[in-house]
FINU-134277 format. One line per 2 residues: number of its first residue (from 0); their letters; for each residue x, y, z of C-alpha. Coordinates in Angstrom, 1 decimal, always signed. Layout:
NUM	A	X/Y/Z  ...
REM end
This chain:
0	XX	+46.7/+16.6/+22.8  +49.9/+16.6/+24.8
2	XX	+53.4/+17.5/+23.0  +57.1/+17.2/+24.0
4	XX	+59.7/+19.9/+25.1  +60.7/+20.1/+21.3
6	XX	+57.7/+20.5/+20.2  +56.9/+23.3/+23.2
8	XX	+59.5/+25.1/+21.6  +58.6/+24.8/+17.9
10	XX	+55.2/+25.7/+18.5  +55.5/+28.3/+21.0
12	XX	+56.1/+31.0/+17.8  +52.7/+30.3/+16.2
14	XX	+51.8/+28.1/+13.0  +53.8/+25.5/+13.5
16	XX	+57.0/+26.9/+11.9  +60.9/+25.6/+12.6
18	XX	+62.1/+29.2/+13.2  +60.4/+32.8/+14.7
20	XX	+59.1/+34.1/+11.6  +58.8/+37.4/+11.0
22	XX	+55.3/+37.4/+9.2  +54.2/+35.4/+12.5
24	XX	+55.3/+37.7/+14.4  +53.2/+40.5/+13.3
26	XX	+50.0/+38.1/+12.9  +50.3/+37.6/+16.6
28	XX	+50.4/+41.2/+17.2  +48.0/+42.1/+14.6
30	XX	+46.3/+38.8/+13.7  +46.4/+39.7/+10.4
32	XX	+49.2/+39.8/+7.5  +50.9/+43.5/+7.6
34	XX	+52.8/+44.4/+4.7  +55.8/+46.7/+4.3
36	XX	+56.0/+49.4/+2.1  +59.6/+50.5/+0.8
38	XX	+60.1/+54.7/+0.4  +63.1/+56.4/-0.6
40	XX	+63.0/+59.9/+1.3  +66.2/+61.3/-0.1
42	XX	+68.7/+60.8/+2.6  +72.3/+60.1/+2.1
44	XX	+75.0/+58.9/+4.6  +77.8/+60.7/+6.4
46	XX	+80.2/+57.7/+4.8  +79.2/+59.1/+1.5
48	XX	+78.6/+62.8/+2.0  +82.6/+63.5/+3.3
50	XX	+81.6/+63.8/+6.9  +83.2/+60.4/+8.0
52	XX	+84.3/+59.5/+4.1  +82.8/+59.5/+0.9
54	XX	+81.7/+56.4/-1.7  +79.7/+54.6/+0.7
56	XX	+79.7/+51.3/+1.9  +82.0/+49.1/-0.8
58	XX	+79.0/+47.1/-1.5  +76.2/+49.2/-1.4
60	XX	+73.9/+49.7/-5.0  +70.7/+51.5/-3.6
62	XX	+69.0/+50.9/-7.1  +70.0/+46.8/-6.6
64	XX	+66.9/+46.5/-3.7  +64.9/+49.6/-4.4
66	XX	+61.5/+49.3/-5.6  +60.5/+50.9/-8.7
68	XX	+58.0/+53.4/-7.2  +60.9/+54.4/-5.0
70	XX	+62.0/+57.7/-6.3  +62.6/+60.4/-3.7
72	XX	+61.2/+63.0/-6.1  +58.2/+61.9/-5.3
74	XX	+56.4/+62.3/-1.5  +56.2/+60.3/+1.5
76	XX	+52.4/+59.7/+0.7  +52.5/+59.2/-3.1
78	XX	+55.7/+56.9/-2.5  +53.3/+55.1/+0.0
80	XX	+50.1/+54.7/-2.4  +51.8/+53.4/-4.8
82	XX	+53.1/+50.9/-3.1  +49.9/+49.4/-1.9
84	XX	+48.2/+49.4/-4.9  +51.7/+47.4/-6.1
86	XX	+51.4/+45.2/-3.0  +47.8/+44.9/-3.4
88	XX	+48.7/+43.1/-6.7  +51.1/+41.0/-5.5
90	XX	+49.3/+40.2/-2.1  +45.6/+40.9/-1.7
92	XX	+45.7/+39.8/+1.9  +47.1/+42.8/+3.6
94	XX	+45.0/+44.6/+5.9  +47.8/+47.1/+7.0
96	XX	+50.8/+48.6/+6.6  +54.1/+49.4/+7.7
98	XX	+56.1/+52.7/+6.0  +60.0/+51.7/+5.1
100	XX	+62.0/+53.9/+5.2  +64.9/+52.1/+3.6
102	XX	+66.9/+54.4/+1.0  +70.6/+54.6/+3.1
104	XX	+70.3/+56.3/+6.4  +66.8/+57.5/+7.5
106	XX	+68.1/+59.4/+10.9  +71.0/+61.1/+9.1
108	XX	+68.9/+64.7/+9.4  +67.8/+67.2/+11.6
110	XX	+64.8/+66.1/+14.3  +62.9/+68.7/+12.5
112	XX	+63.0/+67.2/+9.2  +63.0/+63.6/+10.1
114	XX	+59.4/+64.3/+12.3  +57.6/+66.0/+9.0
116	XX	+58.5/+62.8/+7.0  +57.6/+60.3/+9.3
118	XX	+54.3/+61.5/+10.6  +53.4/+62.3/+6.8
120	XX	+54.1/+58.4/+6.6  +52.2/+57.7/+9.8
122	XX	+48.7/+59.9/+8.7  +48.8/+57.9/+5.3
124	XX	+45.2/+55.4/+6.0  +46.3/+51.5/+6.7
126	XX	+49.7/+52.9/+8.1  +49.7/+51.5/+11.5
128	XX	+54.0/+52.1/+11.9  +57.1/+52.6/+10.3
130	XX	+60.7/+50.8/+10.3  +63.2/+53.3/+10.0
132	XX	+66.3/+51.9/+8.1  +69.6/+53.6/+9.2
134	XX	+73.2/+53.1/+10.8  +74.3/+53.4/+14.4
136	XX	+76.1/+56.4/+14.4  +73.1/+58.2/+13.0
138	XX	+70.8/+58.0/+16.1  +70.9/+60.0/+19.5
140	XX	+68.9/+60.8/+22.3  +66.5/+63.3/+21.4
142	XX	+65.7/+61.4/+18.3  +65.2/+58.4/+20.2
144	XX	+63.4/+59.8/+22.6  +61.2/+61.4/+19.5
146	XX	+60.8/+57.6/+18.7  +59.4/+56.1/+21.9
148	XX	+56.8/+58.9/+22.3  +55.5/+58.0/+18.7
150	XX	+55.7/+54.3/+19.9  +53.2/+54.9/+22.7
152	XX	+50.3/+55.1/+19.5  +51.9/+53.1/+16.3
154	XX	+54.5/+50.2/+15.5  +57.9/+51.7/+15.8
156	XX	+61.1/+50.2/+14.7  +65.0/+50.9/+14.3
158	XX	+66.9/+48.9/+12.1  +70.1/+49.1/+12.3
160	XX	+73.2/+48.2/+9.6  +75.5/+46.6/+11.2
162	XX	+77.0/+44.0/+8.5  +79.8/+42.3/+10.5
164	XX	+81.0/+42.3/+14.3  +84.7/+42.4/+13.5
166	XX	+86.1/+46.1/+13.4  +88.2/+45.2/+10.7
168	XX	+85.5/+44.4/+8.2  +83.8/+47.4/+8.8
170	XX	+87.0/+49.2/+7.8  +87.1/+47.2/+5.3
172	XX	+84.0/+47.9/+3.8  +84.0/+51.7/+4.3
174	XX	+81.6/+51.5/+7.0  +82.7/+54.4/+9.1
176	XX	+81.4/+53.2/+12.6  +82.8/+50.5/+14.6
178	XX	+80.7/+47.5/+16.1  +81.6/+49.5/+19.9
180	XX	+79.0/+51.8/+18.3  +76.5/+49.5/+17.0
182	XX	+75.9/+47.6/+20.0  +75.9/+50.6/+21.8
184	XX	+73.0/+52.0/+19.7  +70.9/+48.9/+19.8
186	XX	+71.5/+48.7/+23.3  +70.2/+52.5/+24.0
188	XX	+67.0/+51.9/+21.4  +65.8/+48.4/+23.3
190	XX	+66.5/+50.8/+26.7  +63.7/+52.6/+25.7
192	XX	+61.4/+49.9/+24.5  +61.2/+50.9/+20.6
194	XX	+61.8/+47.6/+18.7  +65.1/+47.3/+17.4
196	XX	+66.7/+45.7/+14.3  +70.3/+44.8/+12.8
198	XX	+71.2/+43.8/+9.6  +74.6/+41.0/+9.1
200	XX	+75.8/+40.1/+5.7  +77.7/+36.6/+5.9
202	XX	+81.1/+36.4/+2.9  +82.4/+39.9/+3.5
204	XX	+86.4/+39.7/+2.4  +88.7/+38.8/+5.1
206	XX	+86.2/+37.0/+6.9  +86.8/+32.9/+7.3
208	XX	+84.2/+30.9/+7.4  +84.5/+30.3/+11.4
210	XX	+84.7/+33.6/+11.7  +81.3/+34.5/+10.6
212	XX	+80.0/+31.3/+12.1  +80.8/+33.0/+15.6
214	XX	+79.6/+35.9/+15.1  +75.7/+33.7/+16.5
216	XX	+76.9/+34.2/+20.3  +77.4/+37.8/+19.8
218	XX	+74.3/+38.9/+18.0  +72.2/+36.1/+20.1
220	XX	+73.9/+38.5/+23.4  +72.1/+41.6/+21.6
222	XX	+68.6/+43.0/+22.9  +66.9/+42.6/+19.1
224	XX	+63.9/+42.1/+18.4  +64.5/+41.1/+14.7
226	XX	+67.1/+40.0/+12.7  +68.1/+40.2/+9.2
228	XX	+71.0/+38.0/+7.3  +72.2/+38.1/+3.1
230	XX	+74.5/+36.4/+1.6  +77.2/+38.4/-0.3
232	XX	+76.7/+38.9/-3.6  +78.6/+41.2/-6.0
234	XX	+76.6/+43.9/-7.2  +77.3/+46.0/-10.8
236	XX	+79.2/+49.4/-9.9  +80.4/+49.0/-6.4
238	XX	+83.6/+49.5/-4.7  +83.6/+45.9/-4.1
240	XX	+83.6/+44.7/-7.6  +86.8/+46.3/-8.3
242	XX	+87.9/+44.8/-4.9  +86.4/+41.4/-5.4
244	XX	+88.3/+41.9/-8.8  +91.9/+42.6/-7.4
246	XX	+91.2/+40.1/-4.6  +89.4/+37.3/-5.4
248	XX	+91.1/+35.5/-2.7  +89.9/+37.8/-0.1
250	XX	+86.0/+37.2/-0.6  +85.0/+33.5/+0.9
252	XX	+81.3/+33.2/-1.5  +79.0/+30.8/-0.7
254	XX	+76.9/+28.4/-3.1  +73.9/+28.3/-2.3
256	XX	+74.2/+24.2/-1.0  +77.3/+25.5/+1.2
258	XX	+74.9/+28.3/+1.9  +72.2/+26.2/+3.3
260	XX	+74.7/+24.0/+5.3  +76.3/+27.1/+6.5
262	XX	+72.7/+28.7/+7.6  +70.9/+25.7/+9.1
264	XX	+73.9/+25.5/+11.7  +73.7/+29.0/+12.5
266	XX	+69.9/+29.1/+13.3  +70.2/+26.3/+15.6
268	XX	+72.6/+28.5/+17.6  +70.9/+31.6/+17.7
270	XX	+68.7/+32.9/+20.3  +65.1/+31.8/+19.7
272	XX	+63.9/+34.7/+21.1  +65.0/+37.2/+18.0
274	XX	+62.5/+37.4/+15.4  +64.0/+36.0/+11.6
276	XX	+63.2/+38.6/+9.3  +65.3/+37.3/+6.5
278	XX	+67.5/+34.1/+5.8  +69.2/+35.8/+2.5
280	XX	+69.6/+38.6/+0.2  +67.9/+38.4/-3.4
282	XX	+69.2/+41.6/-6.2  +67.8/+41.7/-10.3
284	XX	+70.0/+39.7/-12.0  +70.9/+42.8/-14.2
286	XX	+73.2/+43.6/-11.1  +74.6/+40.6/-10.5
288	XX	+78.4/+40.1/-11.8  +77.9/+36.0/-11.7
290	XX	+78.4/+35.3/-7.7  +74.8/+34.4/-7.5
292	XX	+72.5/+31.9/-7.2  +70.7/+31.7/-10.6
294	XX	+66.9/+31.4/-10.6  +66.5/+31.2/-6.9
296	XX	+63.7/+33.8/-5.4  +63.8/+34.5/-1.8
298	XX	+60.6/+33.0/-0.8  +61.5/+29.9/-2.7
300	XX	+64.9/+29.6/-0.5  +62.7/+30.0/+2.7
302	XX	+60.8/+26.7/+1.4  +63.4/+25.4/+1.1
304	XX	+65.0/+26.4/+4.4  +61.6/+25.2/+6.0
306	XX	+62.1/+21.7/+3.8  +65.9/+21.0/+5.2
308	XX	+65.1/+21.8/+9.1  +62.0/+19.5/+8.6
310	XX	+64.1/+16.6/+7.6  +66.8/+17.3/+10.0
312	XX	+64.3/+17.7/+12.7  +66.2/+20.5/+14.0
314	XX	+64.9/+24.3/+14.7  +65.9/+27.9/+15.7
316	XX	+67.8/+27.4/+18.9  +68.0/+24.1/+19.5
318	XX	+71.7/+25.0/+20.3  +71.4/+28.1/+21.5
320	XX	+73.6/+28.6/+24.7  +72.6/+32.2/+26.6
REM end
């Protein structure tokens, strides 16, 4: 059966799919599903522990995203097996399984420490990798370094917060690095050919609408391998609700049909090459403070994400300009 350009392109990710998923992506690798599981190894951040400023990110609500068997009490390996047998009731299809280390920034320690935790992660049976969540001003060379030998045997991956490209928002939002510093990070981690991820919330305040739009040509210009974008939502106890509550005309919220509008447009501007981990952000609505989008789960919006580019005919990149 022969098939056009456009359809070269579509089906050139596997299965079929509109965008480069990220479950596809580790079926090719694997040919099976991998799952992750989420541990929270006790770190904290050098915006919150007084080295670069203290409270955090404005936005930031750990216990908004973490799972309930995530309580850094508890081991690497006990962390892990509970979170297969919780996966395992969710999803009975996964064969392996990647350790998360998610809870704030999971470099922000001495090599020392940071090589007991994740080779107790990496000995655990069905652990085949780990993604190590943290920020760009938390890495280095012997650390990365660290990482690329453990690369040579398992799945390694940096993923890195970066939230916005514009230096002001970062101030803004109590970041504590400067977007200089994130693509500088990325750029060292791909040098060594660990797999590298970033993070980009769309809505921070002060940011138009345009703004964030452009942001595609400059994340589409980094060497990622995945990609990960959230709405912003307002969580319960964070800086930014008192922020959001003083400024209301500072925060630019989407609904979810601008939302959709919004992120269709994007995708068909951004490199095809990066993997699409996630399309949007989804907290318990006990956190919420009413900026989100009621019943909606995440893999619902991804149906429908899926639904919209099918009638539009359109796909990741279709746009993209290098």
């Amino acid at each position: 059966m022969s098939v056009s350009k456009k359809e070269e392109r579509i089906f050139s990710w596997g299965h079929g799919r509109r965008f480069n998923a990220y479950s596809n992506y580790f079926r090719t690798i694997y040919g099976s599903r991998v799952q992750k599981v989420s541990i929270d190894a006790g770190f904290t951040c050098p915006n919150r522990d007084g080295t670069k400023g203290t409270g955090g990110c404005t936005y930031c609500n750990n216990d908004a995203f973490n799972p309930s068997y995530c309580q850094p009490e508890k081991s690497v390996s006990l962390q892990i097996e509970e979170g297969i047998t919780f996966h395992k009731w969710r999803y009975n299809e996964a064969s392996s399984y990647l350790a998360y280390f998610q809870a704030y920034s999971n470099t922000y320690a001495p090599l020392e420490t940071l090589g007991k935790l994740y080779e107790e992660a990496l000995g655990y049976p069905g652990v085949i990798g780990i993604i190590i969540g943290t920020r760009p001003d938390c890495i280095d060379d012997e650390k990365l370094n660290y990482l690329k030998e453990l690369s040579r045997k398992y799945y390694i991956a940096v993923e890195y917060g970066i939230e916005s490209c514009y230096n002001k928002t970062l101030k803004r939002i109590n970041r504590g690095h400067t977007f200089e510093d994130a693509v500088e990070a990325v750029e060292k981690t791909a040098a060594l050919g660990i797999n590298t991820g970033a993070h980009f919330i769309f809505g921070l305040p002060g940011e138009t609408r345009e703004e964030m739009f452009d942001q595609v040509k400059l994340i589409s210009g980094l060497p990622l391998t995945t990609v990960k974008f959230h709405q912003l939502q307002i969580i319960r106890g964070t800086r930014m609700e008192m922020d959001f509550a003083e400024h209301p005309g500072d925060f630019d919220l989407f609904t979810w049909e601008e939302y959709l509008s919004f992120f269709i447009s994007f995708l068909e501007r951004l490199n095809p090459a990066l993997v699409v981990e996630r399309f949007t952000g989804e907290a318990p609505p006990r956190f919420l403070t009413g900026t989100g989008w009621g019943k909606k789960r995440a893999d619902q919006i991804v149906n429908l994400i899926e639904k919209r580019l099918e009638e539009l005919d359109t796909w990741q990149g279709r746009l993209y300009e290098p």
